[in-house]
C-alpha positions in Angstrom: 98.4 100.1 92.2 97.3 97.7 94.7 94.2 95.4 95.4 93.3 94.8 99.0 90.1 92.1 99.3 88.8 91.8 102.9 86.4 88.9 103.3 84.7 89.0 106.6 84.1 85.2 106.8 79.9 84.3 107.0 79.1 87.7 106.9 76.4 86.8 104.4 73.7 89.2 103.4 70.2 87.3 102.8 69.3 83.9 101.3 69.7 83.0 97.5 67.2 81.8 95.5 68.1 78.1 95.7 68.4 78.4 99.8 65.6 75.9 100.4 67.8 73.4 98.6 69.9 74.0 101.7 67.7 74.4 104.5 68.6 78.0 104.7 65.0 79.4 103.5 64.9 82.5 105.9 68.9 83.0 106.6 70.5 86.6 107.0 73.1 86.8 108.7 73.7 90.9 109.1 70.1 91.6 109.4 69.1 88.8 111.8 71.9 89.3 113.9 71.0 92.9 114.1 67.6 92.6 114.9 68.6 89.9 117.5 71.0 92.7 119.4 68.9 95.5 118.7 70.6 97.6 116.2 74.3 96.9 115.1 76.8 100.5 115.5 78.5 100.5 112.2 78.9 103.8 111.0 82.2 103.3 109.2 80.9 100.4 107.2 77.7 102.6 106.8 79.6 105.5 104.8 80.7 102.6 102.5 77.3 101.9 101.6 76.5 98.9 104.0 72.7 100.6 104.7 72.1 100.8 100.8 72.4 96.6 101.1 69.2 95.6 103.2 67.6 97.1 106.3 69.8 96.9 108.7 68.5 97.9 112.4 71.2 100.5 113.4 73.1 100.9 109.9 71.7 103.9 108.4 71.0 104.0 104.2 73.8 107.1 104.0 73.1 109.6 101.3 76.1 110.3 100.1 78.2 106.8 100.2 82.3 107.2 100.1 82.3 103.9 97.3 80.9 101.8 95.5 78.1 98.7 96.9 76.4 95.8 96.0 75.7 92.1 96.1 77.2 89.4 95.0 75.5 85.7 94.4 77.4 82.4 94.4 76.7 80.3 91.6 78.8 77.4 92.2 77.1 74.5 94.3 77.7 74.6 98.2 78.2 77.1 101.0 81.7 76.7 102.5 84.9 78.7 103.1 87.0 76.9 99.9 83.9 77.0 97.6 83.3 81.0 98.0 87.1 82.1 98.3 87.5 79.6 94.8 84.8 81.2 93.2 86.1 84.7 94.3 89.7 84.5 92.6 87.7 82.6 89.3 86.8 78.8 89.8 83.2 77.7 89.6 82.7 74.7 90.8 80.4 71.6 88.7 80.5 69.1 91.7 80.3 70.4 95.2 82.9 69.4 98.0 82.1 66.3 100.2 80.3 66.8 103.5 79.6 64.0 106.2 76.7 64.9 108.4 77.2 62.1 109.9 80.2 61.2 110.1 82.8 59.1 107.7 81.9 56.3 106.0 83.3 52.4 107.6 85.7 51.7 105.2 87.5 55.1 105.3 88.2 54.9 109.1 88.8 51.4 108.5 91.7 52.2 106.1 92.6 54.9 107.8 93.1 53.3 110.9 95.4 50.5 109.3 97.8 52.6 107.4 98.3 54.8 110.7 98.3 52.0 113.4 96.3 54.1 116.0 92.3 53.6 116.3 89.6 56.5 115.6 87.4 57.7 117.9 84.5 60.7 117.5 84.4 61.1 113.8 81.1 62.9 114.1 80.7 66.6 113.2 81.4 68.6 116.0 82.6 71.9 117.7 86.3 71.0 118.0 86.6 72.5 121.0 84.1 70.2 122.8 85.3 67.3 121.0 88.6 67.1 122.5 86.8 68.3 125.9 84.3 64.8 125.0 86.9 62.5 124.2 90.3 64.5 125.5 90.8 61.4 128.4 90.3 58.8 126.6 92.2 59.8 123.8 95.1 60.2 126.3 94.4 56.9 127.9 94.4 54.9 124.2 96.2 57.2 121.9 93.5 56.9 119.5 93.1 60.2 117.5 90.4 62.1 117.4 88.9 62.5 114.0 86.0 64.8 113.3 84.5 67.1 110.4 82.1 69.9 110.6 80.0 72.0 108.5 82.7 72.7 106.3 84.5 69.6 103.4 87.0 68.4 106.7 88.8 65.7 107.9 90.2 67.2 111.0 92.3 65.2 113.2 92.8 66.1 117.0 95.8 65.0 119.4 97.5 66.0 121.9 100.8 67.2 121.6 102.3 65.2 124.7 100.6 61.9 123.1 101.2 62.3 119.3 103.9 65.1 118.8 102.8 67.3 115.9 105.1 66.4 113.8 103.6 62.6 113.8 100.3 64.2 113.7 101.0 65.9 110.0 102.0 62.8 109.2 98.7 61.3 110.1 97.2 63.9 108.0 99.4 63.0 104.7 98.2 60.0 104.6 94.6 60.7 105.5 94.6 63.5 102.3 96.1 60.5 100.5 93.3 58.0 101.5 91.2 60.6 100.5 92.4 61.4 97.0 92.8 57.3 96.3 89.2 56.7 97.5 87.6 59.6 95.2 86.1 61.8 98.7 86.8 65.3 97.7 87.2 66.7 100.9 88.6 70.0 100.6 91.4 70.2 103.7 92.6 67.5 105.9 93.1 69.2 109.4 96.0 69.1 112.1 94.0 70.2 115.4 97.5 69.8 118.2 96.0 70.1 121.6 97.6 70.6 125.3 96.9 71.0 128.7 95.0 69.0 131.2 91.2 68.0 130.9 88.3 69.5 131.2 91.2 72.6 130.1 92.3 71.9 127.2 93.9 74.4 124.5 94.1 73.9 121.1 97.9 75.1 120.0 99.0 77.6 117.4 100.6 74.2 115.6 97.1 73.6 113.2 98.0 72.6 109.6 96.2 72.3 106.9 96.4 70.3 103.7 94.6 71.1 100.7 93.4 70.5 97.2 94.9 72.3 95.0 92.4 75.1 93.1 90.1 73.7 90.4 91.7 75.6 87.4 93.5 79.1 87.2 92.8 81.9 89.4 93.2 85.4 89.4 96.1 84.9 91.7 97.7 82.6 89.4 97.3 84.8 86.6 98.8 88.1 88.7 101.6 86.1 89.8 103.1 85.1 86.4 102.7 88.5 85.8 105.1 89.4 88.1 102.7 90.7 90.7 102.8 89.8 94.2 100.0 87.8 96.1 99.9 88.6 100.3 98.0 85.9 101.6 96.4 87.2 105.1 94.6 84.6 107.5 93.8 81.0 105.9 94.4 82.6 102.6 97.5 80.4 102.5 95.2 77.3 103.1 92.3 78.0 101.5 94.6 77.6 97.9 96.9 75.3 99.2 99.7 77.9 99.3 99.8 78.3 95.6 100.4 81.2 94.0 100.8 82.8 97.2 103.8 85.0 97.5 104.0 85.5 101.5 101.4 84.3 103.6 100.8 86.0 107.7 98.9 83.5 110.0 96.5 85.4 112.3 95.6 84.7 115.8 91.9 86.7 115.5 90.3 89.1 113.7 92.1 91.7 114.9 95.6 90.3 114.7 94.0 90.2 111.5 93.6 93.6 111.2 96.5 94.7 112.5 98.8 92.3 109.9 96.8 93.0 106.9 97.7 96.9 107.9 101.2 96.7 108.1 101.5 94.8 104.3 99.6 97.7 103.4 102.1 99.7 105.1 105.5 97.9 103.8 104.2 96.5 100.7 104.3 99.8 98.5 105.1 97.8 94.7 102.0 96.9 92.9 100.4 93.8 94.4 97.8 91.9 95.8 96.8 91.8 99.9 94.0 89.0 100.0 92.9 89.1 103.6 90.9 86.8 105.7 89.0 87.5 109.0 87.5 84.3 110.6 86.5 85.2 114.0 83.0 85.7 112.8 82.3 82.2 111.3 84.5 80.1 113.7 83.5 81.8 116.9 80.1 83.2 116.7 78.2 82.0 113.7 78.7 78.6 113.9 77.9 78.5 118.4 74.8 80.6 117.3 75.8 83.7 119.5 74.4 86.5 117.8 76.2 88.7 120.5 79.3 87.6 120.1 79.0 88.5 116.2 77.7 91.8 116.6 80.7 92.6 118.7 83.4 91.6 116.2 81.5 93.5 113.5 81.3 96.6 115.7 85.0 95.7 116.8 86.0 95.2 112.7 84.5 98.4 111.9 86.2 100.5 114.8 89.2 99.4 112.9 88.0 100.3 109.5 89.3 104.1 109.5 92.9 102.8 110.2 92.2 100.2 106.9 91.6 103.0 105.3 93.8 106.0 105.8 96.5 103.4 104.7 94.8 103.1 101.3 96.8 104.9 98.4 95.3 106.9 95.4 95.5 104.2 92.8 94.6 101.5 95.0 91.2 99.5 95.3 89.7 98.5 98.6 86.8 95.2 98.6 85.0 94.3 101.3 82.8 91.0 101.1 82.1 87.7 102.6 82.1 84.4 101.2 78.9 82.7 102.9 76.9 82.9 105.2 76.2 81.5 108.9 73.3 83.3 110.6 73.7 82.3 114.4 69.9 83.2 115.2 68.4 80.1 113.0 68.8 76.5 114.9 71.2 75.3 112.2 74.8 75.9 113.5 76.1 75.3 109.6 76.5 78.0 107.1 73.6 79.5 105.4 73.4 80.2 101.8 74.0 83.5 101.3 74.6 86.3 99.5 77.6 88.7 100.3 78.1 92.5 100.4 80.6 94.0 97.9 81.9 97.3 99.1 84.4 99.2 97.0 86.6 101.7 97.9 89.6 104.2 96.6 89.9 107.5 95.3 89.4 106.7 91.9 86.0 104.7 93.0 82.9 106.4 92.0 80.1 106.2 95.0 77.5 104.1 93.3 75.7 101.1 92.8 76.7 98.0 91.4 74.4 95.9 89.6 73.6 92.7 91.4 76.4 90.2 90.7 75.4 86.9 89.4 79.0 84.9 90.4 81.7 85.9 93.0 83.7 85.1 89.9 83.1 88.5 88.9 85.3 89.7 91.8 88.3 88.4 90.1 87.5 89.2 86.9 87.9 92.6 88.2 90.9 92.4 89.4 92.6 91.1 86.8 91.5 93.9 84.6 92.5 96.9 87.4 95.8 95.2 87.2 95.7 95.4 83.4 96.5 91.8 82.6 94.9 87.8 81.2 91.3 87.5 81.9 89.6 84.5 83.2 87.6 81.9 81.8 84.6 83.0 84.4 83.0 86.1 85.7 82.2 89.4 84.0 84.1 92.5 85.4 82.4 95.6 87.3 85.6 97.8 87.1 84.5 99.7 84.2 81.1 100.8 86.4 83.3 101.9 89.4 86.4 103.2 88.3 87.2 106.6 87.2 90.7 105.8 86.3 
């Protein structure tokens, strides 16, 4: 038996009932993005159910669906990547993550600035891209590191690798998540951004490191792996939980390096186990630049793929497909949006039908704890007994 969760990152669903407390009154990311390209081509996803969601321009409501759909809600406070992938594997948060719209406060840079010994320039939220394109010169003239955040709980930290090797960098970064921790921000990850080239054309290196809380209290990943069962951390998996209770973990390049890794663990990985699979391509590129084309093309391009997902799927295993916020890119905000997310199911021993609305994310690894047949969790209520015929 094996558990494969796909989270297509933003792909949210519709706003929640508390979306005005966000500024996200109006905020769908599949169906405005849709209506913005005229009609998205997703028939794979379709046969899953994706039609019986919302009205989606292009995605047909299928008659006869090949698993099991629905939507799930977030109940913890916030909309960013740690709070829903927490939530997911069983944490509810009581106090959302830090955020800095603008920027961090004096006496942080201050600090930060005196235990490093190099000045701060930026911190602002930005695109990181354009930041280092910004202040990319006159970081190389001063050495002062470029230190920005973003619609996400960040503290990213930008350098270039031929001014402040990366090795210095993470350094930089240890003692920033330090600063952090001693001055009671509760920032989610602290983030190496290495850098190279020559201005205005600058590239951000495959050297990013991230450093992370540690989960809020046991997940469904801790729980599987004192069990003895294997956690295959695809993506940011790996720093979403701060590389605990991961097993393996596979960085990605894009979505469909994504793709194509999260396939062959399906592949080699035949022991009971868990493949937890991010895909970030339509958050980080699309969503958050507000280029609704862009997204509909990695969702047609994700579910091109789909068949190959699935013809690697064995009889006893279970197949989820989700999201874990949302970031519409047709409303002026270039943040998240508060969200719902799909849940599609799928296996051979999933029955094609609907699943009551789910009033936590938590519910998701409720579930799987029980398909794996082992300690529940202090939150969420488990659908497997609606879906499963096993």
């Amino acid at each position: 038996m094996r558990a494969i969760v796909i989270v297509l990152d933003s792909v949210g669903i519709g706003a929640l009932e508390d979306a005005h407390l966000y500024g996200d009154e109006g905020s769908n990311t599949l169906v405005n993005t849709a209506k913005a390209v005229g009609g998205l081509h997703l028939p794979n996803l379709a046969k899953l159910g994706l039609g019986k969601l919302d009205s989606i321009p292009g995605v047909p409501d299928v008659d006869d669906p090949r698993g099991a759909y629905g939507i799930m809600k977030e109940k913890s406070p916030g909309k960013d990547t740690t709070t829903g992938h927490w939530e997911m594997m069983g944490i509810i948060l009581e106090k959302p993550f830090d955020l800095f719209p603008t920027g961090f406060p004096k006496e942080l840079i201050d600090e930060f600035e005196k235990r490093t010994g190099r000045k701060v320039i930026g911190n602002k939220p930005a695109s990181g891209t354009e930041i280092i394109k910004e202040l990319g010169r006159e970081h190389e003239k001063m050495g002062a590191l470029i230190v920005y955040t973003s619609a996400d709980s960040v503290f990213q930290i930008a350098a270039k690798e031929e001014v402040v090797p990366p090795e210095e960098l993470y350094e930089y970064c240890k003692i920033a998540r330090h600063l952090l921790d001693e001055m009671g921000y509760k920032v989610a990850r602290v983030i190496a951004r290495p850098f190279t080239g020559e201005w205005p054309n600058y590239v951000r290196t495959e050297r990013r490191k991230d450093f992370s809380l540690d989960p809020e209290g046991v997940t469904a990943m801790d729980v599987l792996v004192s069990h003895g069962i294997p956690v295959y951390g695809v993506g940011k998996i790996g720093d979403i939980f701060n590389y605990k209770s991961i097993t393996e973990s596979f960085k990605t390049k894009d979505n469909m390096d994504g793709v194509d890794k999260t396939i062959k663990v399906m592949k080699e990985k035949r022991e009971d186990c868990f493949i937890f699979t991010n895909l970030v391509d339509f958050d980080m590129k699309y969503g958050h630049r507000n280029n609704p084309e862009g997204y509909a093309r990695a969702l047609e391009e994700f579910d091109a793929r789909l068949p190959e997902i699935l013809e690697n799927v064995r009889s006893d295993d279970m197949l989820v497909i989700t999201a874990d916020h949302g970031c519409d890119p047709t409303t002026p905000s270039t943040d998240h949006s508060r969200e719902r997310v799909p849940l599609l199911v799928y296996g051979e021993k999933v029955k094609p039908i609907h699943i009551p609305t789910r009033e936590s994310f938590a519910d998701l690894g409720q579930t799987i704890v029980e398909f794996f047949g082992v300690d529940n969790l202090p939150n969420g209520k488990s659908f497997l007994g609606i879906i499963w015929e096993g």
